[in-house]
C-alpha positions as CSV (number, residue, x, y, z in Angstrom):
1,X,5.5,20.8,-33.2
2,X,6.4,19.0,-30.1
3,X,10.0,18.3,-30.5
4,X,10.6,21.8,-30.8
5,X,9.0,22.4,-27.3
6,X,10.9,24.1,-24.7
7,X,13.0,22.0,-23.2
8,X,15.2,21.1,-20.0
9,X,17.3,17.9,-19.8
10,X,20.6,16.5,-18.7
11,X,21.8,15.2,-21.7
12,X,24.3,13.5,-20.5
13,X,22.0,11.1,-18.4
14,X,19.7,10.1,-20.9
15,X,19.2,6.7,-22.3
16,X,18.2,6.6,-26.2
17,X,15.2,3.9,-25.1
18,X,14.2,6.9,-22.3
19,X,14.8,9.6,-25.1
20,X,13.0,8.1,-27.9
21,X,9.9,7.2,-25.8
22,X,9.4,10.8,-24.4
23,X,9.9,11.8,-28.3
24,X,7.6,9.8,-29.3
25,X,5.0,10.8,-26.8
26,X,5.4,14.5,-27.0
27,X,4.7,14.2,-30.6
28,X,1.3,12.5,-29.3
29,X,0.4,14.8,-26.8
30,X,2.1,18.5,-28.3
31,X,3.1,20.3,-25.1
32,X,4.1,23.5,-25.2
33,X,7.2,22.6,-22.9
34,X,9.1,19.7,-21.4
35,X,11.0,19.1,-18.4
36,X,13.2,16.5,-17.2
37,X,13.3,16.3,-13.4
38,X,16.4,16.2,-11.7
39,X,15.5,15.7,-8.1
40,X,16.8,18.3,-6.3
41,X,16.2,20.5,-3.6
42,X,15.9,24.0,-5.8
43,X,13.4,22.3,-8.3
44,X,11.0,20.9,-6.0
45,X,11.0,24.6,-4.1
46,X,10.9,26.0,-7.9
47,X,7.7,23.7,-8.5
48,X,6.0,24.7,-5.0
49,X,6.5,27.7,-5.7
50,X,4.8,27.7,-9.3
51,X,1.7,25.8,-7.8
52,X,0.9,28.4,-5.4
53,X,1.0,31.3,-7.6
54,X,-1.3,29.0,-9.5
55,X,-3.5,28.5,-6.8
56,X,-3.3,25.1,-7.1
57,X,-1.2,25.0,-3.3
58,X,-2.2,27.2,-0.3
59,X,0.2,27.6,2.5
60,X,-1.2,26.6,5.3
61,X,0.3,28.2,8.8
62,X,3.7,28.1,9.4
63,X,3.7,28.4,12.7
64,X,1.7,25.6,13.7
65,X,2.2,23.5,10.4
66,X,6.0,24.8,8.9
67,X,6.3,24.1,5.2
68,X,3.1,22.5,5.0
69,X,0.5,23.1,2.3
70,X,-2.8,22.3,1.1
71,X,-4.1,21.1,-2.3
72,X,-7.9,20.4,-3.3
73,X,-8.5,18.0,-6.1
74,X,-11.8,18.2,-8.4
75,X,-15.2,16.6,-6.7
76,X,-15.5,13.8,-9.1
77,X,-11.6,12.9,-8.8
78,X,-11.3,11.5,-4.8
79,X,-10.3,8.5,-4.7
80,X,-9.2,5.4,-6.4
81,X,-11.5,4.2,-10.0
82,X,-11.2,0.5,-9.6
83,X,-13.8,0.0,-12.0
84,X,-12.3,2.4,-14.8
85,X,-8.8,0.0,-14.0
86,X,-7.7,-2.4,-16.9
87,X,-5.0,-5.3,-17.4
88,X,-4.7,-5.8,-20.4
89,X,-3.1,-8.8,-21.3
90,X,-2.7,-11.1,-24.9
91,X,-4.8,-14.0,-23.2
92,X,-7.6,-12.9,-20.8
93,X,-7.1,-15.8,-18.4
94,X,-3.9,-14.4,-17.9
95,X,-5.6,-11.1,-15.9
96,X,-7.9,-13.6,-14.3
97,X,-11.6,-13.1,-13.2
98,X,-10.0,-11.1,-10.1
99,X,-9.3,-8.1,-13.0
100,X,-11.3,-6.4,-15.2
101,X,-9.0,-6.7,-18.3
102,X,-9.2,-5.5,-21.9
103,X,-7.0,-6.3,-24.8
104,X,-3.4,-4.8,-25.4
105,X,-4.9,-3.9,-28.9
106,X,-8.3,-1.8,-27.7
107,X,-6.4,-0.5,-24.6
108,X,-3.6,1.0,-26.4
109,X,-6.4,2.4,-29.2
110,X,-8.6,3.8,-26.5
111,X,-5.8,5.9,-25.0
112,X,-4.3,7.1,-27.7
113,X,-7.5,8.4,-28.6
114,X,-7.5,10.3,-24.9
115,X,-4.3,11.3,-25.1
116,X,-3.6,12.9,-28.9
117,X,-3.0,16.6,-28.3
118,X,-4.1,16.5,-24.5
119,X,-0.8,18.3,-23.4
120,X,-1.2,21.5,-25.7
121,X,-0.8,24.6,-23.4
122,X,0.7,22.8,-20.8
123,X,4.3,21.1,-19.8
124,X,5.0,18.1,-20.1
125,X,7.4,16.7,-17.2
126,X,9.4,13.4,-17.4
127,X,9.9,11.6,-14.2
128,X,12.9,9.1,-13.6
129,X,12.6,7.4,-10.0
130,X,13.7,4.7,-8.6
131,X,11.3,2.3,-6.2
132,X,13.3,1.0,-3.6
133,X,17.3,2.2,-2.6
134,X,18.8,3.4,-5.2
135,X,21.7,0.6,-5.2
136,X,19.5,-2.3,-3.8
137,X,19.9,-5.3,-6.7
138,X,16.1,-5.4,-5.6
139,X,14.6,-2.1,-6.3
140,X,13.4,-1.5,-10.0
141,X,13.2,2.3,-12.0
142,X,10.8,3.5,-14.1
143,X,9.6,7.2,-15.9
144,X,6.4,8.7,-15.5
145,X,5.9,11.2,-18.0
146,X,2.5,13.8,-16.5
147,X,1.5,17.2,-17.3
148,X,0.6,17.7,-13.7
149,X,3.4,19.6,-11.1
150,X,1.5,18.3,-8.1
151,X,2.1,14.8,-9.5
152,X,6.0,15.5,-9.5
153,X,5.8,16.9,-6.0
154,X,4.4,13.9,-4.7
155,X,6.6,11.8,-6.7
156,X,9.3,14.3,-5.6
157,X,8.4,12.6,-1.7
158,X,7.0,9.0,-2.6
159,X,10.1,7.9,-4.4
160,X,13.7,8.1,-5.6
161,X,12.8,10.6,-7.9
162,X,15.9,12.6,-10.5
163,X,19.5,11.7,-11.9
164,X,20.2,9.0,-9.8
165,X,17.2,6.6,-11.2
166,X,17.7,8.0,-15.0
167,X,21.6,7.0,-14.5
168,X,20.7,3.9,-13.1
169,X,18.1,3.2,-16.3
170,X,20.9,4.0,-18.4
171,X,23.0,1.1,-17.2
172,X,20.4,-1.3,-16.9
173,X,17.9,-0.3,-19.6
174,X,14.9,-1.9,-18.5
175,X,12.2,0.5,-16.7
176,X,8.7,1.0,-16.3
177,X,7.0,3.5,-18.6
178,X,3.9,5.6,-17.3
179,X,2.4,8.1,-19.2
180,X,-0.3,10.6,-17.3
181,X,-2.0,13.2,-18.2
182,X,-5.1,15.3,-16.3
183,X,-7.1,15.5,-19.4
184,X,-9.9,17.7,-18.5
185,X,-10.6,15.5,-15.6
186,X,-14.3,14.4,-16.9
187,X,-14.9,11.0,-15.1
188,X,-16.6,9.6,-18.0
189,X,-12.7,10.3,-20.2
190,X,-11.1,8.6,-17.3
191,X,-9.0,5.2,-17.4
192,X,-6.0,3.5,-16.3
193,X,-4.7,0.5,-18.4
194,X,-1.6,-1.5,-17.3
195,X,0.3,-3.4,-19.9
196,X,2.1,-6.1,-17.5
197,X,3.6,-7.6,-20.8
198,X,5.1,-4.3,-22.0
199,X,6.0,-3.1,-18.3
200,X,3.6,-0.4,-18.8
201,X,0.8,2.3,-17.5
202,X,-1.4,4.6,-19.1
203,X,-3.7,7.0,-16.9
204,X,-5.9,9.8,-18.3
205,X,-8.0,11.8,-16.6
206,X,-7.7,11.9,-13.6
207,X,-4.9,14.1,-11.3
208,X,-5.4,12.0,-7.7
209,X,-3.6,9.7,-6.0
210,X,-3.0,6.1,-7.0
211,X,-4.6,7.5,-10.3
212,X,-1.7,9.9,-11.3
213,X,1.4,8.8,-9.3
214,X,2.2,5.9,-11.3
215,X,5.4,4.4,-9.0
216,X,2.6,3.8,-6.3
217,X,0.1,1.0,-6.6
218,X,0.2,1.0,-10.6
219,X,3.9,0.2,-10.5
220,X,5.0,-0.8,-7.1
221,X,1.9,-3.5,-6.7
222,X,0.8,-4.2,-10.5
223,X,3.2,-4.4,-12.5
224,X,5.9,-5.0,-10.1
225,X,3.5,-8.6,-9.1
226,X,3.6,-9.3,-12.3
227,X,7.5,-8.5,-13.0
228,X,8.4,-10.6,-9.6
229,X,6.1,-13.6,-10.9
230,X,8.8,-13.9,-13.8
231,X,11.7,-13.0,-12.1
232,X,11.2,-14.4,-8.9
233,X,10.4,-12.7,-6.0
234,X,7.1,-11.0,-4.1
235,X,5.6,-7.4,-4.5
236,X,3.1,-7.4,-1.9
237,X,0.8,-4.7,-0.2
238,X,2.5,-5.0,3.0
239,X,3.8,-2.5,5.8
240,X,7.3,-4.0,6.9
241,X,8.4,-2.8,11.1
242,X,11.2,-4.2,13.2
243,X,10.7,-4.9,16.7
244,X,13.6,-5.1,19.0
245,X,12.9,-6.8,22.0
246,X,13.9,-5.8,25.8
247,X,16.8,-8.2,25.8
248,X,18.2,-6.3,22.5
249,X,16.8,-9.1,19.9
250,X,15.1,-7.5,17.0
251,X,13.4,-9.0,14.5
252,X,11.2,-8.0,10.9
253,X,7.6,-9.0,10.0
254,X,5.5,-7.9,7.2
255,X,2.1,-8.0,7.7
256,X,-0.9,-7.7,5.2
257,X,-4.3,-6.0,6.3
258,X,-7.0,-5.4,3.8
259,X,-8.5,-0.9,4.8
260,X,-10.1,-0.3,8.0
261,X,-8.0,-3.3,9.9
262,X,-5.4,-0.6,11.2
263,X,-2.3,-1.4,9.0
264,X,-0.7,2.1,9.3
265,X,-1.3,2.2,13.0
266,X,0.6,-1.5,13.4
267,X,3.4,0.1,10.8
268,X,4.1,2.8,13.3
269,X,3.2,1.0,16.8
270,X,3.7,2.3,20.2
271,X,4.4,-0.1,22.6
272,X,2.2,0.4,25.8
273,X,4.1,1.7,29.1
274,X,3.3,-2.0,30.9
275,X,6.0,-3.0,28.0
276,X,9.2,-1.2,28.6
277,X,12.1,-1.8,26.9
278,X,10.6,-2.6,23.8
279,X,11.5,-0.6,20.4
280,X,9.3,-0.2,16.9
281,X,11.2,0.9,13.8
282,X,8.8,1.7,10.8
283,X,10.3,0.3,7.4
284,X,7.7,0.3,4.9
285,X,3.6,1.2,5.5
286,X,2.2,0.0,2.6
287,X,4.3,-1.9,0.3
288,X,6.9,-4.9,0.9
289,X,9.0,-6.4,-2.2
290,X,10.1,-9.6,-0.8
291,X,13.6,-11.8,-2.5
292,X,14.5,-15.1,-1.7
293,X,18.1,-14.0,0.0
294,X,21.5,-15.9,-0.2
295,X,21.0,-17.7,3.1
296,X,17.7,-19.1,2.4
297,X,16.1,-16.1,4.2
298,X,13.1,-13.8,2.8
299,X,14.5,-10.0,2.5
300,X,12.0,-7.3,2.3
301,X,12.9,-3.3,1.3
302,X,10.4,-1.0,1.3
303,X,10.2,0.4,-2.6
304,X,8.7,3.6,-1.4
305,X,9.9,6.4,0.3
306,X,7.0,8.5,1.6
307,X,3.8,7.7,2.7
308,X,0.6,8.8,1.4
309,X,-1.8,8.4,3.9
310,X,-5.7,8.7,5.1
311,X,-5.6,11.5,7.4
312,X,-9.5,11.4,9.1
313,X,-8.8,9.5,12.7
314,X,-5.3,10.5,12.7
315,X,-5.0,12.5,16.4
316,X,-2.0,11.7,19.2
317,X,-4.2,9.1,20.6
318,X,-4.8,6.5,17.7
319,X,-1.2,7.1,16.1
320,X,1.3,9.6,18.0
321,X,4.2,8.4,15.2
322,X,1.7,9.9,11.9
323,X,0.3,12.8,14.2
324,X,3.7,14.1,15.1
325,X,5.3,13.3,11.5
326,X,2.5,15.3,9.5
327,X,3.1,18.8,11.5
328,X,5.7,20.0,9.4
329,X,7.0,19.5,5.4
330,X,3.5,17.9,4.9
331,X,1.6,18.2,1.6
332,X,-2.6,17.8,2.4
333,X,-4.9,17.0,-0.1
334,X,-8.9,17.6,0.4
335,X,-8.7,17.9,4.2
336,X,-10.6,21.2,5.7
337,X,-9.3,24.7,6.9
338,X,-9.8,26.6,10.6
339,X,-9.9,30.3,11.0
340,X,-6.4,30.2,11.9
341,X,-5.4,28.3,8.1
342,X,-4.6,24.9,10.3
343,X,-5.9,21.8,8.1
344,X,-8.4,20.3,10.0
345,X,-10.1,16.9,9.4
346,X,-12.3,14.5,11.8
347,X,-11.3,13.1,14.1
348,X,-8.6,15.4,15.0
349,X,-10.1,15.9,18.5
350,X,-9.2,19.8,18.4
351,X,-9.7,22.9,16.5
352,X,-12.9,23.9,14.3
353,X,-13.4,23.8,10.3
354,X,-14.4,27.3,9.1
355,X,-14.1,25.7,5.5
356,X,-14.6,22.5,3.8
357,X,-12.5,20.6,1.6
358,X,-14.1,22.1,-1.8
359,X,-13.3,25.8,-0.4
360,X,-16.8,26.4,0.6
361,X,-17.7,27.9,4.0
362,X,-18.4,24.6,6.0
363,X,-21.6,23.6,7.1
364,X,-22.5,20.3,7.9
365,X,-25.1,19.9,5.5
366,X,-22.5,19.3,2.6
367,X,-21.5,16.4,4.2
368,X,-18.0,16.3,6.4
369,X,-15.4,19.2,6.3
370,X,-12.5,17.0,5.1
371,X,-13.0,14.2,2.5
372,X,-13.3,10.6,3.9
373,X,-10.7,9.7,1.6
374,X,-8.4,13.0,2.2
375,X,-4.7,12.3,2.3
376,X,-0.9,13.1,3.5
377,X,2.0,13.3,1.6
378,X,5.3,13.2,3.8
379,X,9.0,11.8,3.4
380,X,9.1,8.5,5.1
381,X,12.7,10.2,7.2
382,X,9.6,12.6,8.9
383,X,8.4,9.3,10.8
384,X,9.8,9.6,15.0
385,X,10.3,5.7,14.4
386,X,11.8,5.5,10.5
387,X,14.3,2.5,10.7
388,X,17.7,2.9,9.0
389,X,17.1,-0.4,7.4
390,X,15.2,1.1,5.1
391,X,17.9,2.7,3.6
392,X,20.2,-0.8,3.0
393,X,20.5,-2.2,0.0
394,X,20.6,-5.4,1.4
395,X,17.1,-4.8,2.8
396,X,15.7,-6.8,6.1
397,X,15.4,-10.0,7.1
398,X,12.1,-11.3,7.3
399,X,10.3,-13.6,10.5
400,X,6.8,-13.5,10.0
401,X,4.3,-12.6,7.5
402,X,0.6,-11.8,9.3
403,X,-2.2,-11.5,7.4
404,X,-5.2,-9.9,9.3
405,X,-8.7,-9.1,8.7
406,X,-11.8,-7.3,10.4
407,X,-14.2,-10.5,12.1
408,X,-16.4,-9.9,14.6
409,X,-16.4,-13.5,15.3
410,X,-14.8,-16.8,13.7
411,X,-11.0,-15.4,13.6
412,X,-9.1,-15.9,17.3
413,X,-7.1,-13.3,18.0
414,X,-4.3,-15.1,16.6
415,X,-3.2,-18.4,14.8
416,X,-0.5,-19.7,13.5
417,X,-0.1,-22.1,9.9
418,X,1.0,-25.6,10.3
419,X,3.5,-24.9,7.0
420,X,4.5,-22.8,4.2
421,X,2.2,-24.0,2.2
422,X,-1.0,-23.7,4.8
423,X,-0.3,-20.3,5.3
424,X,-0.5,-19.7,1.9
425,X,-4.3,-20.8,2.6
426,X,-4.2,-18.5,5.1
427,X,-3.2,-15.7,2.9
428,X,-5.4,-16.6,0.2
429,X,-8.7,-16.6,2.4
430,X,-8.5,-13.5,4.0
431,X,-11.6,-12.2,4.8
432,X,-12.3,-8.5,6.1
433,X,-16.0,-7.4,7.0
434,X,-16.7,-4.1,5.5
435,X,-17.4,-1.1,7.9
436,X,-20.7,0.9,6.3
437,X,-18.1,4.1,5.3
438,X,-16.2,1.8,2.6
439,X,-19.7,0.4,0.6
440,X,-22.8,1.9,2.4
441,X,-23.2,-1.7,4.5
442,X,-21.5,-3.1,7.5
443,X,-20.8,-6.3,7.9
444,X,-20.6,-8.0,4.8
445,X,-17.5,-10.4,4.3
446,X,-15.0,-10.1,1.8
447,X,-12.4,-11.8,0.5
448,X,-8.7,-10.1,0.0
449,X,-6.1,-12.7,-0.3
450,X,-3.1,-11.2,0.6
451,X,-4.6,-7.9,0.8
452,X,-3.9,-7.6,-2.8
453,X,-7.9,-7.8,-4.7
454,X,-7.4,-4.2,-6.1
455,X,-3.8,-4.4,-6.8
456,X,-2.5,-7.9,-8.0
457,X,-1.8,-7.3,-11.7
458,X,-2.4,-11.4,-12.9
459,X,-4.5,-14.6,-12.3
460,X,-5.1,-15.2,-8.5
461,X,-4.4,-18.6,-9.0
462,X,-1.4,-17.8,-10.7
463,X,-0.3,-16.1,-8.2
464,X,-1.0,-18.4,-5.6
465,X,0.6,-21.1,-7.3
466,X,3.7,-18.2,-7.3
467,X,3.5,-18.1,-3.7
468,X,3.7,-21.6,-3.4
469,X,7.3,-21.8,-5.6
470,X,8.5,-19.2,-3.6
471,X,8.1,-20.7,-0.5
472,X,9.8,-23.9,-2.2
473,X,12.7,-21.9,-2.9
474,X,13.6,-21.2,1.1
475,X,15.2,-23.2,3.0
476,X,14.3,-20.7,6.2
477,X,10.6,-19.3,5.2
478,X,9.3,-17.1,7.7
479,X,6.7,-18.5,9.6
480,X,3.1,-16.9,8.7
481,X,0.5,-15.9,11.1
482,X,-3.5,-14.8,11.2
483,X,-4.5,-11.9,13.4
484,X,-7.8,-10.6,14.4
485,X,-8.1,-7.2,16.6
486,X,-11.5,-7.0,16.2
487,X,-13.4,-10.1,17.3
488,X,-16.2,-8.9,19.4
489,X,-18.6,-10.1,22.6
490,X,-22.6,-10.6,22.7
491,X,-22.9,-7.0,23.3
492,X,-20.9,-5.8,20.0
493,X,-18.2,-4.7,22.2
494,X,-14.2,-5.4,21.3
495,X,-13.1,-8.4,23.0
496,X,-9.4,-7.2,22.9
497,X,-8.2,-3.5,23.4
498,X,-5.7,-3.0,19.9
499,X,-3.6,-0.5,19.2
500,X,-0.3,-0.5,21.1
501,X,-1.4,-3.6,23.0
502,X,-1.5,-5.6,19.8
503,X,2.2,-5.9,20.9
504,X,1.4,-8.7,23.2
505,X,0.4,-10.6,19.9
506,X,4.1,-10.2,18.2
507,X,5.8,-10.6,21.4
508,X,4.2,-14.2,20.9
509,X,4.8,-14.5,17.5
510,X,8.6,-13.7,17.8
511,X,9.0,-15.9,20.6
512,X,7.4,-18.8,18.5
513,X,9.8,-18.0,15.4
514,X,12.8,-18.2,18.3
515,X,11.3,-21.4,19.5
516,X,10.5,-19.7,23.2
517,X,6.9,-20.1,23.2
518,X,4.4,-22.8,24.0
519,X,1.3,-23.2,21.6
520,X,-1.3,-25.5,21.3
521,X,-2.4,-27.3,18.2
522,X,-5.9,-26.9,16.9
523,X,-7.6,-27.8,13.4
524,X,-6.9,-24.4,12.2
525,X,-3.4,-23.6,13.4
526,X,-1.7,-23.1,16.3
527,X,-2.9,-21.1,19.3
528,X,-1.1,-19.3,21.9
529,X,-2.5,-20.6,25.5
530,X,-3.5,-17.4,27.8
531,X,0.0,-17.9,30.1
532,X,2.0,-18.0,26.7
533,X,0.7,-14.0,26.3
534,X,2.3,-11.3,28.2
535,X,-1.0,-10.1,29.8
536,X,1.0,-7.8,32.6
537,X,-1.3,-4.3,33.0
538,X,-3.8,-5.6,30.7
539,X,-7.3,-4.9,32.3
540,X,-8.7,-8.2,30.3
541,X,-11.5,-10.7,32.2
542,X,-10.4,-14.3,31.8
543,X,-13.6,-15.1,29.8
544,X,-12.9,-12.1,27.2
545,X,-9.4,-13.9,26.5
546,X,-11.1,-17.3,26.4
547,X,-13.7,-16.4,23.6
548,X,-10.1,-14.3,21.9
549,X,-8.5,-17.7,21.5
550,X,-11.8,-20.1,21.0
551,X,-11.9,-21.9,17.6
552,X,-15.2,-23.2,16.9
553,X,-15.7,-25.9,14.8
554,X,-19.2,-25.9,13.5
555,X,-18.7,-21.8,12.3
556,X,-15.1,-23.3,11.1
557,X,-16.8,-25.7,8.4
558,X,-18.6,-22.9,6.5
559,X,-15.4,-21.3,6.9
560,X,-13.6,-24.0,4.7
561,X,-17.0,-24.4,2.7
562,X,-16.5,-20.9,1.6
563,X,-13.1,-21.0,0.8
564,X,-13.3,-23.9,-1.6
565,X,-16.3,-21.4,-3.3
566,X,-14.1,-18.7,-3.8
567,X,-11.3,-21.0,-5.0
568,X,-13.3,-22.1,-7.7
569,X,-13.8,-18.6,-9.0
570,X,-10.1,-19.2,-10.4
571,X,-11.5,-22.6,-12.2
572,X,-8.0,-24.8,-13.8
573,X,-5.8,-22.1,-12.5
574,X,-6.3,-23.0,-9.0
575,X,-3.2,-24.4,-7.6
576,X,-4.0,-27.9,-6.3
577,X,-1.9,-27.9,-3.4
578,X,-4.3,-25.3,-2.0
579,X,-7.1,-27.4,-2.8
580,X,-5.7,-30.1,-1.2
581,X,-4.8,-27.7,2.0
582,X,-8.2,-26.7,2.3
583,X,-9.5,-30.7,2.0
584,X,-6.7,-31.3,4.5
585,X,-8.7,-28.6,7.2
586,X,-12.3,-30.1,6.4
587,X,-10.6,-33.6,7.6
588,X,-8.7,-32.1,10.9
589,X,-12.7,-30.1,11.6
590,X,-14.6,-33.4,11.1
C-alpha cells in the first residue's frame, strides 16, 4: 500500500489539510516512495545527481558552460497542449468561449481514471513553494505533488520551493493543489484540467514545461486570474523592469506582449551607447501580479523566480543580459550538442551541432538541431540586470502598463489611452500577426487581449469587466500605453530599429507619466510629436518617423469594426463600458 511507502518529511512543518491530501493521493497513485522537498542546497545536488546517473541529465562542459546540463524530453512532449487544456467550471459561461472547459464532475472522473496506480515503481515527490517573496502579503503558496525529479529541479529554480512555503501554508491554510504525473507520456493519455473553483490542477502525461511545472502558467496565470478576480487584484502575463533615468529618477512598467513581439528582450534591455546614463533593472519576464497599494498606487512583484526561457535567437547581439546569464548554473532542455559537449541552438552565431536535440547525429534533413521551442532554466539572481526590488515584499510601484503587438502597419509606434478605462480597450484588442514558425502562415491577425488568450482561467468579459473595477479602485492608475516595433515600409522593411533603441519609446512614456512631455491628441490616443522623442544617434529618415507615428483613419475604422466583432464573441458578458469605448472611437474616426 501506499501509506506504507518510503517516506521523508518534516513532520513538524506539515499542515493536516497538506498531509491528508498527499495521503489521499498516494493511495490513488501507489508509489513506491515519497518525498517531501525541503529546498535546500544538498537535495537539489542529491536530485542532479540521481538524474544523471539516470541518464535523464548530461553534463554539459564545464569549462565553457560550469554547472550546466542538458535534458531531452520525448518527441511528442515539446511544447505547450492548449488544446488538451481544460477549465472546468460548475457553469460553462463561467470559462467563457475564450476556454475550452469541461465539467468539474467529467474532469475529475477522467483523471482519476489516468491517474489510479500511475506512480507504482516510481517516487512520488511533494512540492511546497511559494509564488512571489516568501513574506509579500501578495504572493500565494501552493504544493505540486509529481513523480518526475526534473520537475522538482525546475521548480527547485522557478520558485520559492521547500520549508519556508509549507510553514507559510500552515499558517495560512489556503494553497494551490497540483497533482502531476508523467504517465507513460502517450499524447493521446495527455490532459491538464484546472479547477479554478477548487484552487486546483491536474496534469497527466506529459513531463514538459508549462505542462508539468504547475506554479508556472497553470498556477501563477490561471488560477491565480481567477483567485485575483475574487480577491481583488491582477495576475497578468507581464514582464515587470525599472528604468532609472540619467538624472537618478527611476520608474516601473509592466508591459504585456503576445510571442514573437520581443518581451524577454524589453525585460532585460540594454540601453544604446547614444543613451548614457540610463539604467534597466529586470524584475519579472513573464508574469506581473498587480495590487491595488495603500496610496492608491498599482504594486507589481514578480511571483516567479527563475526564468524559463526560448533559447533559439538568443546570441550577445539580440539579448547580452540572457546570453551572459545562461553560461553557467543553467538547466537546457531539447537544444543540440557540439563536438566539444557545448549546447548549441540557432541562432547562436558560433560553434557547430554534431548532434541534434533527440540524440541523433545531426543532419539537416531531420529538421533544425535544437527544437524551435527548446528552453532555459536559470535563477532569476543569474540575470547581469536582476533588480533587488524583486525581492521586497512590498513589491514595485507601477507607471505604465504597455501592451504591444506585431503590425506591419495600422499600430504607430506608440500611443497613449485617453483614460483608465480606454486603455482597457486597448488591452483588450491587442492584435499580434503571426510569424509562419508559430502556425505555418505569416501574417494572419490575432487577437490576445492582455496577452493572456492561452492563460486567462475565466470569461474574457469577465475579466474585462474586472479590469475595469480595478482601475475604479485607484486613485493614481498608471497610465497605459500601445507599442508597435514592427510597423514596416513599402518594401517590407522595419520602419524603426528595436531592440535597445525601443528606449527612446519609454523615455517618452516616463516623461508623459511625470508630466514632461508634449503629445498630440489623435482619435486613437495620444501621439508623441517627432521633437518629443530623443532621436540623438538614431540613423532614422524623417519620412520613416512620419509613417512610425501616422494614424490613418480609413484603416482605423475596420480597426474598431473588428473589435466590436470580437467583443461579441463574449455575447451578455461583455462589459458595456467597453462597448461604449469602442462607439466612443468610431465617433472621434468619423
Amino acid at each position: 500500500m501506499a501509506t506504507a511507502a518510503a517516506t521523508t518529511h518534516p513532520l513538524s512543518s506539515i499542515s493536516k489539510p497538506v498531509g491528508d491530501w498527499v495521503r489521499s493521493v498516494a493511495e490513488l497513485t501507489q508509489p513506491d516512495a515519497i518525498h517531501w522537498c525541503d529546498g535546500s542546497d544538498a537535495e537539489y545536488r542529491s536530485l542532479m545527481a540521481e538524474l544523471q546517473t539516470s541518464g535523464e541529465l548530461l553534463k554539459l562542459n564545464p569549462e565553457h558552460f560550469p554547472n550546466c546540463f542538458l535534458a531531452r524530453s520525448h518527441p511528442s512532449d515539446v511544447a505547450r497542449v492548449e488544446h488538451l487544456t481544460f477549465v472546468c467550471t460548475t457553469d460553462r459561461e463561467d470559462a467563457g468561449p475564450n476556454n475550452h472547459w469541461m465539467s468539474p464532475a467529467d474532469g475529475h472522473a477522467k483523471m482519476r481514471d489516468l491517474f489510479k496506480d500511475c506512480m507504482k515503481g516510481r517516487t512520488l515527490y511533494v512540492v511546497p513553494y511559494c509564488m512571489g517573496p516568501i513574506d509579500s502579503p501578495y504572493s500565494r503558496c501552493g504544493v505540486e505533488i509529481t513523480d518526475s525529479a526534473y520537475v522538482v529541479i525546475n521548480m527547485a529554480l522557478m520558485t520559492r520551493m521547500g520549508l519556508p512555503a509549507l510553514e507559510r501554508i500552515g499558517r495560512e491554510g489556503s494553497f494551490v493543489k497540483g497533482l502531476h504525473s508523467t504517465g507513460e507520456l502517450d499524447p493521446n493519455r495527455r490532459f491538464i484540467m484546472h479547477f479554478p473553483e477548487e484552487l486546483a490542477i491536474e496534469s497527466f502525461g506529459s513531463g514538459y514545461g508549462g505542462n508539468a511545472l504547475l506554479g508556472k502558467k497553470c498556477h501563477a496565470l490561471r488560477i491565480a486570474s481567477f483567485q485575483a478576480r475574487n480577491e481583488g487584484w491582477l495576475a497578468e502575463h507581464m514582464l515587470i523592469v525599472g528604468l532609472q533615468s540619467p538624472q537618478g529618477e527611476t520608474h516601473y512598467i509592466a508591459a504585456a506582449f503576445p510571442s514573437a513581439c520581443g518581451k524577454t528582450n524589453l525585460a532585460m534591455l540594454i540601453p544604446p551607447g547614444s543613451m548614457p546614463g540610463w539604467k534597466v533593472f529586470t524584475v519579472g519576464d513573464d508574469i506581473a501580479w498587480l495590487h491595488p497599494g495603500p496610496d492608491g498606487r498599482l504594486y507589481a512583484i514578480n511571483p516567479e523566480a527563475g526564468y524559463f526561457g526560448v533559447v533559439p535567437g538568443t546570441n550577445p547581439k539580440t539579448n547580452r543580459n540572457a546570453y551572459e546569464m545562461i553560461r553557467r548554473d543553467t538547466l537546457f532542455t531539447n537544444v543540440a550538442l557540439t563536438a566539444d559537449n557545448d549546447p548549441w541552438w540557432e541562432g547562436l552565431e558560433s560553434g557547430t551541432p554534431v548532434i541534434d536535440w533527440q540524440g541523433r547525429p545531426y543532419d539537416a534533413k531531420n529538421g533544425p538541431a535544437a527544437h524551435p521551442n527548446s528552453r532555459f532554466t536559470v535563477s532569476a539572481k543569474k540575470n547581469p540586470n536582476y533588480a533587488p526590488e524583486a525581492d521586497s515584499p512590498r513589491g514595485v510601484p507601477i507607471s505604465a502598463i504597455v501592451f504591444g503587438g506585431r503590425r506591419r502597419g495600422v499600430a504607430p509606434l506608440v500611443y497613449e489611452a485617453r483614460d483608465w478605462n480606454h486603455g482597457v480597450l486597448v488591452g483588450a484588442s491587442v492584435a499580434s500577426e503571426t510569424t509562419a514558425a508559430a502556425i505555418g502562415e505569416a501574417g494572419v491577425l490575432r487577437r490576445d487581449p492582455m496577452a493572456m488568450k492561452p492563460f486567462a482561467g475565466y470569461n474574457f468579459g469577465d475579466y474585462w469587466n474586472h479590469w475595469l473595477a480595478i482601475g475604479a479602485k485607484l486613485k493614481h492608475p498608471p497610465r497605459i500605453y500601445h507599442v508597435n516595433w514592427f510597423r514596416r515600409d513599402a518594401n517590407n522593411k522595419f520602419l524603426w530599429p528595436g531592440f535597445g533603441d525601443n528606449l527612446r519609446v519609454l523615455d517618452w512614456i516616463l516623461k508623459r507619466c511625470n508630466g514632461k512631455a508634449e503629445a498630440a491628441e489623435t482619435p486613437i490616443g495620444n501621439l508623441p510629436k517627432a521633437k518629443d522623442l530623443n532621436l540623438a544617434g538614431l540613423d532614422i529618415a524623417p519620412q520613416a518617423l512620419e509613417q512610425l507615428l501616422s494614424v490613418d483613419a480609413t484603416e482605423w475604422r475596420a480597426e474598431a469594426a473588428d473589435m466590436n466583432k470580437y467583443l461579441d464573441e463574449f455575447g451578455a458578458r461583455t462589459p458595456a463600458a467597453l462597448r461604449a469605448e469602442v462607439q466612443a472611437l468610431q465617433k472621434r474616426l468619423g
